[in-house]
mmCIF file of the N, C-alpha and C atoms, coordinates in Angstrom:
data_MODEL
# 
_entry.id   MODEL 
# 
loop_
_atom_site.group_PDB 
_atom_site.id 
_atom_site.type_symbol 
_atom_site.label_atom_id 
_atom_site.label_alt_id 
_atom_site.label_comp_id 
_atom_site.label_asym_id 
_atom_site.label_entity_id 
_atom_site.label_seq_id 
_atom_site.pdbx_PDB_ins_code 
_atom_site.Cartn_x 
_atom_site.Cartn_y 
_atom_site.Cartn_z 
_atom_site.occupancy 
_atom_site.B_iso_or_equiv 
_atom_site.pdbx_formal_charge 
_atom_site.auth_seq_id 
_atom_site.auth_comp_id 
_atom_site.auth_asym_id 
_atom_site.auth_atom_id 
_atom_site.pdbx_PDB_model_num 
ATOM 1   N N  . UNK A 1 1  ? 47.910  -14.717 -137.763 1.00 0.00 ? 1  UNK A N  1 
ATOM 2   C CA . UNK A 1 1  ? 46.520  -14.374 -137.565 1.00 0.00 ? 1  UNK A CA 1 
ATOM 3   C C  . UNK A 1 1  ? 46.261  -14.194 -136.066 1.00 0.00 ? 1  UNK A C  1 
ATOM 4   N N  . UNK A 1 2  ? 45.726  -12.792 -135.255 1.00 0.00 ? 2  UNK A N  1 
ATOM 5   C CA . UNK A 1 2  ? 45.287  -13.008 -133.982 1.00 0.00 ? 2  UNK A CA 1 
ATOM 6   C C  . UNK A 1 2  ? 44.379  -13.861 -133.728 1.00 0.00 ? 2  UNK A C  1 
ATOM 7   N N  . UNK A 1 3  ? 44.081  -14.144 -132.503 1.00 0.00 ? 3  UNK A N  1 
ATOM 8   C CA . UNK A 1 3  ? 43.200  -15.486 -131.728 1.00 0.00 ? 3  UNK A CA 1 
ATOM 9   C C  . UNK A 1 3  ? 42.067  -14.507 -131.739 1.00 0.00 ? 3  UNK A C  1 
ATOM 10  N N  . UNK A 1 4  ? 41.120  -15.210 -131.675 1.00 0.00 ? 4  UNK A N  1 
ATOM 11  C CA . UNK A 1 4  ? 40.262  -14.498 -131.269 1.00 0.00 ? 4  UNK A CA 1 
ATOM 12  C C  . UNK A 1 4  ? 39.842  -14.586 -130.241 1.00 0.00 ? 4  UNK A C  1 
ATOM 13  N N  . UNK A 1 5  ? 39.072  -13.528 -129.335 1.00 0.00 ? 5  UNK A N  1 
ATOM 14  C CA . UNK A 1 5  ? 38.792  -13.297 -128.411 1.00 0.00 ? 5  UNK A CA 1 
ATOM 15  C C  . UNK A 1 5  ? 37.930  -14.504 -127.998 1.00 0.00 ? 5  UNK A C  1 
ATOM 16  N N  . UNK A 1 6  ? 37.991  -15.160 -126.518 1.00 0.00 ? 6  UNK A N  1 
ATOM 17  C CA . UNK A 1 6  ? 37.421  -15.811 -125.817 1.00 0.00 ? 6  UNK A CA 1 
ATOM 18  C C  . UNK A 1 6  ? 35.904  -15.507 -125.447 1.00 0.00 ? 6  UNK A C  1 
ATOM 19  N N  . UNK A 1 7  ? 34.616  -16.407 -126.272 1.00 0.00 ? 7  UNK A N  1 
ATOM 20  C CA . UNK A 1 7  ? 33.220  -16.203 -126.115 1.00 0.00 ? 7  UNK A CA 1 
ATOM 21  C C  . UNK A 1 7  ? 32.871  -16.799 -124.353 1.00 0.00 ? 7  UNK A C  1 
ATOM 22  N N  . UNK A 1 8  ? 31.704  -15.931 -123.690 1.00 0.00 ? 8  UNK A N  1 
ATOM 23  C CA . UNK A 1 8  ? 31.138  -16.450 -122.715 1.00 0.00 ? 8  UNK A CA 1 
ATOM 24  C C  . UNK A 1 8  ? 30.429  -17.437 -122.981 1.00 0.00 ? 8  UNK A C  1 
ATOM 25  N N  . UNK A 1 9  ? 30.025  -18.114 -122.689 1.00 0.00 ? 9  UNK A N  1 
ATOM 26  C CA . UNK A 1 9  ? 28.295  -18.969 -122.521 1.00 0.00 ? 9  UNK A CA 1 
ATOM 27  C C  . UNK A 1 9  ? 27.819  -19.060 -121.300 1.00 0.00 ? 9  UNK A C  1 
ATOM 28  N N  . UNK A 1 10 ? 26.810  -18.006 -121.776 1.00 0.00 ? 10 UNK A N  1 
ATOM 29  C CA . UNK A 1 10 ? 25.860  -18.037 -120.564 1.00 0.00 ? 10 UNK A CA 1 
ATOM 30  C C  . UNK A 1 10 ? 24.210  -19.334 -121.162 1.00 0.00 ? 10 UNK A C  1 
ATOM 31  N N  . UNK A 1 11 ? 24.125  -19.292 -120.060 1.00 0.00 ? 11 UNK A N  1 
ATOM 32  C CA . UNK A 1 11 ? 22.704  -20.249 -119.962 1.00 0.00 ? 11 UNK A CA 1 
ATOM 33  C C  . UNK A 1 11 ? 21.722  -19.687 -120.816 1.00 0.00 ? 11 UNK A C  1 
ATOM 34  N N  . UNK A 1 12 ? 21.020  -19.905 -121.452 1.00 0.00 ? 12 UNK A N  1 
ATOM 35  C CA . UNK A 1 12 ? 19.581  -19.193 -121.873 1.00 0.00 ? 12 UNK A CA 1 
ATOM 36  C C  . UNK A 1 12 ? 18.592  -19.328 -120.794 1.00 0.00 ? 12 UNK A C  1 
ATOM 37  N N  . UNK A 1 13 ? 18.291  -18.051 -120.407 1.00 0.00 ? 13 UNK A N  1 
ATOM 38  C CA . UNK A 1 13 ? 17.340  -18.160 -119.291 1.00 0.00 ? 13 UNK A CA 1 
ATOM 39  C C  . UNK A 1 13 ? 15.892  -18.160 -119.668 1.00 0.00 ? 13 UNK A C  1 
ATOM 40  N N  . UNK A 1 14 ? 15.626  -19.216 -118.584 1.00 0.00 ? 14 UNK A N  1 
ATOM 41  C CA . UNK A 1 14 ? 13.828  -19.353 -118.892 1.00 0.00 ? 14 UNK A CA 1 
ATOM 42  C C  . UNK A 1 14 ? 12.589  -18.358 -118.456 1.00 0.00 ? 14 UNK A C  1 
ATOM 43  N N  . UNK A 1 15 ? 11.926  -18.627 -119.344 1.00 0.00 ? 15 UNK A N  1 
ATOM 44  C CA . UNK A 1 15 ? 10.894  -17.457 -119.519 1.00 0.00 ? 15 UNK A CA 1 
ATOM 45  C C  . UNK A 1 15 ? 10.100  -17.881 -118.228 1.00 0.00 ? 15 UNK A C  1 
ATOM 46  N N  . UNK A 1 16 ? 9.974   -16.736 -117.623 1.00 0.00 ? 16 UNK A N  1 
ATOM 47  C CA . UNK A 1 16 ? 9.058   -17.154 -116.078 1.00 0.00 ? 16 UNK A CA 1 
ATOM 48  C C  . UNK A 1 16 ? 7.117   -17.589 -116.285 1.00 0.00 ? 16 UNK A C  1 
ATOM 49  N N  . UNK A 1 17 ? 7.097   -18.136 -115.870 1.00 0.00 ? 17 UNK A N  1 
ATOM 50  C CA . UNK A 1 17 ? 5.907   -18.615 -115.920 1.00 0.00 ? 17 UNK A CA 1 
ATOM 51  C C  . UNK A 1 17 ? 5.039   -17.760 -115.647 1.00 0.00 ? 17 UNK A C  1 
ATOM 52  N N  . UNK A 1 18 ? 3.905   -17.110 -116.203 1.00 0.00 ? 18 UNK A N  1 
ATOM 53  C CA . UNK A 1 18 ? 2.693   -16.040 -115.810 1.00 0.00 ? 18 UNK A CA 1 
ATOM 54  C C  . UNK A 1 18 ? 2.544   -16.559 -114.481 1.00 0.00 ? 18 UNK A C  1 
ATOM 55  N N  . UNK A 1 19 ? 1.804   -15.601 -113.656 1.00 0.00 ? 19 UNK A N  1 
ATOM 56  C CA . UNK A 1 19 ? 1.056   -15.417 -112.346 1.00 0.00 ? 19 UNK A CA 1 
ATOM 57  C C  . UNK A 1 19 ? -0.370  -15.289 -112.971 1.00 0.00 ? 19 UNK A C  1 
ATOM 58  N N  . UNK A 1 20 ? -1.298  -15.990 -113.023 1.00 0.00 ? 20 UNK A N  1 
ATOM 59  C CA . UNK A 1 20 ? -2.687  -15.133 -113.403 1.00 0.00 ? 20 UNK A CA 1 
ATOM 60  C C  . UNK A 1 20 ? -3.290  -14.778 -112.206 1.00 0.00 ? 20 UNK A C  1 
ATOM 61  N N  . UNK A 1 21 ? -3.671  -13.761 -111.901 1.00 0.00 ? 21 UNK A N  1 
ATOM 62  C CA . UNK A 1 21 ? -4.933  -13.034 -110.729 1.00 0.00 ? 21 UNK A CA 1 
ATOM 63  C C  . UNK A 1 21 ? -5.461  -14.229 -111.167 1.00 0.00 ? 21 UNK A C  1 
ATOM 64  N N  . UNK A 1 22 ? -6.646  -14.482 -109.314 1.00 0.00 ? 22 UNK A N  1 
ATOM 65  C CA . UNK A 1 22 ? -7.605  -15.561 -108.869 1.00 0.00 ? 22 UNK A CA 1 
ATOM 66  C C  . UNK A 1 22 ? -8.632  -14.796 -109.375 1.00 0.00 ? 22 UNK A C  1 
ATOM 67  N N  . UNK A 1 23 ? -9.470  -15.877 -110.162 1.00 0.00 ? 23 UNK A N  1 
ATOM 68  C CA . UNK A 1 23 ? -10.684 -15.556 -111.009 1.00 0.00 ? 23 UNK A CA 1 
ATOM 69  C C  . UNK A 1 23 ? -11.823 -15.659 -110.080 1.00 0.00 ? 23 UNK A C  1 
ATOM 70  N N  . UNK A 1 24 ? -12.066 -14.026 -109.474 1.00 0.00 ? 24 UNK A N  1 
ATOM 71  C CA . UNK A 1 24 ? -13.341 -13.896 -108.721 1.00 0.00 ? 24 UNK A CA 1 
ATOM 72  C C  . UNK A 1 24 ? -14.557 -13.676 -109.732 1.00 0.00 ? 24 UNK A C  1 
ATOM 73  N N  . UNK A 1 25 ? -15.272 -15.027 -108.842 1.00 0.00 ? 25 UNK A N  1 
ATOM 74  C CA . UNK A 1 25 ? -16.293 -15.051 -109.651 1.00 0.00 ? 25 UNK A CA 1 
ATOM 75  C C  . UNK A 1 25 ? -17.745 -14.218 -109.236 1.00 0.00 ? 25 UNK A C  1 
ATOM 76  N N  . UNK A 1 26 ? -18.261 -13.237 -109.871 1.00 0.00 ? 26 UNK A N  1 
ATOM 77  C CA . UNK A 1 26 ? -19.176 -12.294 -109.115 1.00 0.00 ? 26 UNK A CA 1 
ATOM 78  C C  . UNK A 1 26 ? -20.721 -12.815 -109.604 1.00 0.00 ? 26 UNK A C  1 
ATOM 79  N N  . UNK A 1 27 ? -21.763 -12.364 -108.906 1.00 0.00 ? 27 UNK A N  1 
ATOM 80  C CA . UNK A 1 27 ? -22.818 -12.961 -108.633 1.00 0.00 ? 27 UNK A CA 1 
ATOM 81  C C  . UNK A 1 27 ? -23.728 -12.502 -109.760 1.00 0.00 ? 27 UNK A C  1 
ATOM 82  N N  . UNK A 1 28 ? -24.362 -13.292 -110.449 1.00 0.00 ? 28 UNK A N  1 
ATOM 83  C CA . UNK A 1 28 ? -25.099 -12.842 -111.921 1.00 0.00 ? 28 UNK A CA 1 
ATOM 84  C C  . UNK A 1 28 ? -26.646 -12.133 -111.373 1.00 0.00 ? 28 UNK A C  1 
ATOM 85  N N  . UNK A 1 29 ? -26.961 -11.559 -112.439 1.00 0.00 ? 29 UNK A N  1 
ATOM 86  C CA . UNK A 1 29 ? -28.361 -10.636 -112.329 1.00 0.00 ? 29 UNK A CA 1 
ATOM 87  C C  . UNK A 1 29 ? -29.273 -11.557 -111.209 1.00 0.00 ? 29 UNK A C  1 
ATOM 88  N N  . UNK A 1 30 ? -29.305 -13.008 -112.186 1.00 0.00 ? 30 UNK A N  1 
ATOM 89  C CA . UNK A 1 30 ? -30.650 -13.538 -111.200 1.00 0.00 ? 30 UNK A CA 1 
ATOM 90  C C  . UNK A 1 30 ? -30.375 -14.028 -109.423 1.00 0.00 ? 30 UNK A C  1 
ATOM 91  N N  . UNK A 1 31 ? -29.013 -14.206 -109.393 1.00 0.00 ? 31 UNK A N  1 
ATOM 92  C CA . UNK A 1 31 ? -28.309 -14.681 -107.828 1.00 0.00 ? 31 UNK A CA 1 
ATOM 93  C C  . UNK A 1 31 ? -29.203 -13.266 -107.461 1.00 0.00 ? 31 UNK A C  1 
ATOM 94  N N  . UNK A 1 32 ? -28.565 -12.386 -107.606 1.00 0.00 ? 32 UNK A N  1 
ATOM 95  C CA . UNK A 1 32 ? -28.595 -11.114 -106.838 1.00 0.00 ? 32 UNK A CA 1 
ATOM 96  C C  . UNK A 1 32 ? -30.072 -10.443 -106.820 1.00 0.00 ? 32 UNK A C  1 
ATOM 97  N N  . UNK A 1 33 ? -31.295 -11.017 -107.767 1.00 0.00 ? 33 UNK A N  1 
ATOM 98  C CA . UNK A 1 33 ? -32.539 -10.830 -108.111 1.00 0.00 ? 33 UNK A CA 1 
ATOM 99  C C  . UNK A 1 33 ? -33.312 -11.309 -106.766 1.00 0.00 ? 33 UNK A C  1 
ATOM 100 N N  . UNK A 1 34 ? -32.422 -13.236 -106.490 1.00 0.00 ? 34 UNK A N  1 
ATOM 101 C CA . UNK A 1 34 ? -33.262 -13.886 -106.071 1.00 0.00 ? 34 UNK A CA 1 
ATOM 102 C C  . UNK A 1 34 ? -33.325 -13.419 -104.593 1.00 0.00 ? 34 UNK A C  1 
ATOM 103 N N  . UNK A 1 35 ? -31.887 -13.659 -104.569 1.00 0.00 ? 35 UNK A N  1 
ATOM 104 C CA . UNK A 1 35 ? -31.732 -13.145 -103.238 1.00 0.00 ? 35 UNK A CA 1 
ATOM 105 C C  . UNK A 1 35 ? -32.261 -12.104 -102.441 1.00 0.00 ? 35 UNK A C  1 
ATOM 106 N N  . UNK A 1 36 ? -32.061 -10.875 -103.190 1.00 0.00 ? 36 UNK A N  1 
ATOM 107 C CA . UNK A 1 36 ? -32.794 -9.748  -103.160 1.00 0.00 ? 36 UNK A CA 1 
ATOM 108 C C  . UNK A 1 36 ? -34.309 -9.937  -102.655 1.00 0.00 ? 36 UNK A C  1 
ATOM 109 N N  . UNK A 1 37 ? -35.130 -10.816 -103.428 1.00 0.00 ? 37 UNK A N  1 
ATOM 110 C CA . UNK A 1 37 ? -36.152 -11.312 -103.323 1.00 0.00 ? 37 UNK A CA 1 
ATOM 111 C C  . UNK A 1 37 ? -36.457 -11.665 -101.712 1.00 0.00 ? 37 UNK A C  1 
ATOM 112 N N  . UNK A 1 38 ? -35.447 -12.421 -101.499 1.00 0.00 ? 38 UNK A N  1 
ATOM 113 C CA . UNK A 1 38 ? -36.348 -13.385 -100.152 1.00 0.00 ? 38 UNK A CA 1 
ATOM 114 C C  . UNK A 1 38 ? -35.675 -12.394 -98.947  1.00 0.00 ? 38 UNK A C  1 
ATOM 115 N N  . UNK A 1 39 ? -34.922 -11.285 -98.957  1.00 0.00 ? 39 UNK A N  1 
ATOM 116 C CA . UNK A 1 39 ? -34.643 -10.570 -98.226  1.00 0.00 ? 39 UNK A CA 1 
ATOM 117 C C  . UNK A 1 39 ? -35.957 -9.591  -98.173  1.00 0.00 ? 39 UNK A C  1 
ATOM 118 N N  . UNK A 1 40 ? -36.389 -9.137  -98.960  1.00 0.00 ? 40 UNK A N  1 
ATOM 119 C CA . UNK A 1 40 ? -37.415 -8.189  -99.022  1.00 0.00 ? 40 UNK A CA 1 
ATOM 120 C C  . UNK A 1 40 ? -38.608 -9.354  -98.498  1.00 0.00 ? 40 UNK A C  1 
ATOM 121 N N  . UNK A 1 41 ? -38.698 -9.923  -98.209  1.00 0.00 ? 41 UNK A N  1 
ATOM 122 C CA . UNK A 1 41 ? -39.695 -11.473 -97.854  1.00 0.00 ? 41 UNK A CA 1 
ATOM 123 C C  . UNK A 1 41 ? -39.675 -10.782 -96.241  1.00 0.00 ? 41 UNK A C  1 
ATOM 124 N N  . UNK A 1 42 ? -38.088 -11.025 -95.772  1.00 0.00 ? 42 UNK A N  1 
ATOM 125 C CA . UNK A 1 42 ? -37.785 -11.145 -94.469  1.00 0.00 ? 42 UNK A CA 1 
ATOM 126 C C  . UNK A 1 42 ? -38.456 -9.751  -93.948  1.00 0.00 ? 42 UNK A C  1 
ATOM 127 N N  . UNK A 1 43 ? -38.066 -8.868  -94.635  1.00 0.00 ? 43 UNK A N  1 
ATOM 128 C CA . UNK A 1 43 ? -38.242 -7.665  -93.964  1.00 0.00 ? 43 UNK A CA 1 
ATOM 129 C C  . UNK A 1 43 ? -39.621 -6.415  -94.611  1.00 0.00 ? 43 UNK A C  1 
ATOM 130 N N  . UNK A 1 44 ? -40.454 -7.402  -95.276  1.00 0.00 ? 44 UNK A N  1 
ATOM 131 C CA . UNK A 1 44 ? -41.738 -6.860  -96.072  1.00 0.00 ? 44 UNK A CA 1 
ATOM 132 C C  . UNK A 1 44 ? -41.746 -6.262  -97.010  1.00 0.00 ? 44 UNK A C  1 
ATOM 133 N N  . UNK A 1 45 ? -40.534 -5.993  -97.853  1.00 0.00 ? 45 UNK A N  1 
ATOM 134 C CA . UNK A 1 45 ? -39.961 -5.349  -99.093  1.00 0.00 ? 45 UNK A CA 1 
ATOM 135 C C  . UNK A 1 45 ? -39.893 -3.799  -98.967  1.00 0.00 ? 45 UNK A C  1 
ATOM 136 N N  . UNK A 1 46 ? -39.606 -3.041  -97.953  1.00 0.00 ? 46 UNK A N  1 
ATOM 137 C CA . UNK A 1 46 ? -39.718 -1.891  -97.818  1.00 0.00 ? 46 UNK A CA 1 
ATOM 138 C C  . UNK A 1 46 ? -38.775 -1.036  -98.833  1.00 0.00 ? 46 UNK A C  1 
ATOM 139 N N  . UNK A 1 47 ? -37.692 -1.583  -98.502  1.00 0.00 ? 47 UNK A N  1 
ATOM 140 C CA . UNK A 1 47 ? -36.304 -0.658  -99.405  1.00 0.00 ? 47 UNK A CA 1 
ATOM 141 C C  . UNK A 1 47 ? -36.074 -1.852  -100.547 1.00 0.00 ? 47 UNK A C  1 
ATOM 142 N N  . UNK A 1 48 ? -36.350 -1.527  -101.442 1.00 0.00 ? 48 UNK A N  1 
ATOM 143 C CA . UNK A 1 48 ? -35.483 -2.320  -102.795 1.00 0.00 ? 48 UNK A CA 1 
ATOM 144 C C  . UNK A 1 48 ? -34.268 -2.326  -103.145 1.00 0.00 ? 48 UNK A C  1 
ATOM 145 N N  . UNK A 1 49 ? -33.805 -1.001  -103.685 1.00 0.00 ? 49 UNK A N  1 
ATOM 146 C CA . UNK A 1 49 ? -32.216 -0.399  -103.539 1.00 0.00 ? 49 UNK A CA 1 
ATOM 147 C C  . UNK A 1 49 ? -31.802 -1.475  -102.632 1.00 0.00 ? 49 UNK A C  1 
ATOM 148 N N  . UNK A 1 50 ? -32.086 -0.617  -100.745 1.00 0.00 ? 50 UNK A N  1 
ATOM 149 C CA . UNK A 1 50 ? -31.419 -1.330  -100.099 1.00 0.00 ? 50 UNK A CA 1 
ATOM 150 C C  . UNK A 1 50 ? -31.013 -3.268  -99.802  1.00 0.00 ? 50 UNK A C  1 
ATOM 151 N N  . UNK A 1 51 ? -32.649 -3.948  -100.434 1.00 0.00 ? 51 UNK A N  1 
ATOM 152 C CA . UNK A 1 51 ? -32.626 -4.919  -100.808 1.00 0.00 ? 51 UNK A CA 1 
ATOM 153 C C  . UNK A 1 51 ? -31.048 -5.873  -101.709 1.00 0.00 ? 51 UNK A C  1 
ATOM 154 N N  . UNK A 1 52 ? -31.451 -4.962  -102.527 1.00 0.00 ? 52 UNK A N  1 
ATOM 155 C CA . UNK A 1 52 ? -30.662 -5.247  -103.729 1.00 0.00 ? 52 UNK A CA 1 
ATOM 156 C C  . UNK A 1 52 ? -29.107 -4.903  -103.643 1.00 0.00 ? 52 UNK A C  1 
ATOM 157 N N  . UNK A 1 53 ? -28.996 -4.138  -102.800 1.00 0.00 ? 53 UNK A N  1 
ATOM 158 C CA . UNK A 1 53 ? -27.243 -3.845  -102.293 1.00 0.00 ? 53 UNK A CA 1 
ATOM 159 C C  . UNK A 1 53 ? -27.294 -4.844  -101.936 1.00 0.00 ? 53 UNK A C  1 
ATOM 160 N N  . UNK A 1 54 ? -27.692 -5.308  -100.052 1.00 0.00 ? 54 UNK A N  1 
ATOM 161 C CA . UNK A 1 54 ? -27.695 -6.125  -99.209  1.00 0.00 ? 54 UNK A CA 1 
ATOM 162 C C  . UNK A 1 54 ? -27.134 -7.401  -100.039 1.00 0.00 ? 54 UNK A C  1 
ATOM 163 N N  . UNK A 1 55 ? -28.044 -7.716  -101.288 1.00 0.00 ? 55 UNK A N  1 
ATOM 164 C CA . UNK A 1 55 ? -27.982 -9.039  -101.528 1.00 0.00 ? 55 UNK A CA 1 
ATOM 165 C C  . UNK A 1 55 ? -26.588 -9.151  -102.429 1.00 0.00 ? 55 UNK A C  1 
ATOM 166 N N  . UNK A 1 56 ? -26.322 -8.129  -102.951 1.00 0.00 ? 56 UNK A N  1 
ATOM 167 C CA . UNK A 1 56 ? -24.757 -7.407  -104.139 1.00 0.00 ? 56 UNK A CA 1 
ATOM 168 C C  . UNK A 1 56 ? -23.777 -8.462  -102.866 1.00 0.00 ? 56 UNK A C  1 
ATOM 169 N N  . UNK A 1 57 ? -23.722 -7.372  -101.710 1.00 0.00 ? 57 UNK A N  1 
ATOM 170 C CA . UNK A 1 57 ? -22.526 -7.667  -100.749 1.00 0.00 ? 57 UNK A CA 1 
ATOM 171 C C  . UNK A 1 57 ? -22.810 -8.848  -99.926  1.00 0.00 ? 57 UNK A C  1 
ATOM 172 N N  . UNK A 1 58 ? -23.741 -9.856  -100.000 1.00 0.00 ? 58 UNK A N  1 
ATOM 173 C CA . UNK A 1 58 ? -23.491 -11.231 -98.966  1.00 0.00 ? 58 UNK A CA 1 
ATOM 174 C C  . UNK A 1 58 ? -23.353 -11.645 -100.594 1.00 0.00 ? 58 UNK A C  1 
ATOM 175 N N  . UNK A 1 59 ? -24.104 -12.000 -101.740 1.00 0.00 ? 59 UNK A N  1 
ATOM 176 C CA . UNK A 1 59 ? -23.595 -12.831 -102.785 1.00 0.00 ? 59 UNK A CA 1 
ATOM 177 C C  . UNK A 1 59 ? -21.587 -12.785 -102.847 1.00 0.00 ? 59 UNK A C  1 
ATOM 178 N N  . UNK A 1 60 ? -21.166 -11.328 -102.609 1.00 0.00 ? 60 UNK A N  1 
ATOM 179 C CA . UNK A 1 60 ? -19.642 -10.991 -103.606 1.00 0.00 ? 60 UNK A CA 1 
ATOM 180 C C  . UNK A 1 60 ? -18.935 -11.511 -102.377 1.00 0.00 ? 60 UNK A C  1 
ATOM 181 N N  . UNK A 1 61 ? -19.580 -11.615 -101.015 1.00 0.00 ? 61 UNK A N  1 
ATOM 182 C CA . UNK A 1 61 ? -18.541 -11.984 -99.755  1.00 0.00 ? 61 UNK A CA 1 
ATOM 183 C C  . UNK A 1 61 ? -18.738 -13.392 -99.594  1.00 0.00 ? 61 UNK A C  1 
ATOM 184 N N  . UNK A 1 62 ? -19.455 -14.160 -100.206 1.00 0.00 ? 62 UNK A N  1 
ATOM 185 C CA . UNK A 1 62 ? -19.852 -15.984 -100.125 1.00 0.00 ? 62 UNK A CA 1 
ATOM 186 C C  . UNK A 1 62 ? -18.709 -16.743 -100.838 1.00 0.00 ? 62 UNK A C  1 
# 
């Protein structure tokens, strides 16, 4: 009877652990309402829009 051929053993390799993306947390209707709010306070409410950006980009950069 031939031998049979000589098996490797390799290791079972481990399953890599996920990476999850950092859970940015973004600023809800009323953050961005309120804020909005006391900016238009500061500056007599002239631009709303612009209000309401303003307050988008200091809430998403805090």
């Amino acid at each position: 009877m031939p031998a049979k051929p000589a098996r490797r053993r390799t290791r079972p390799t481990k399953p890599k652990a996920a990476v999850a993306p950092p859970q940015v947390q973004l600023p809800t209707h009323d953050e961005i309402s309120e804020r909005a709010y006391f900016i238009a306070l500061e500056q007599d409410g002239a631009d709303e829009l612009g209000n309401w950006l303003r307050a988008e980009r200091e809430l998403a950069a805090a």
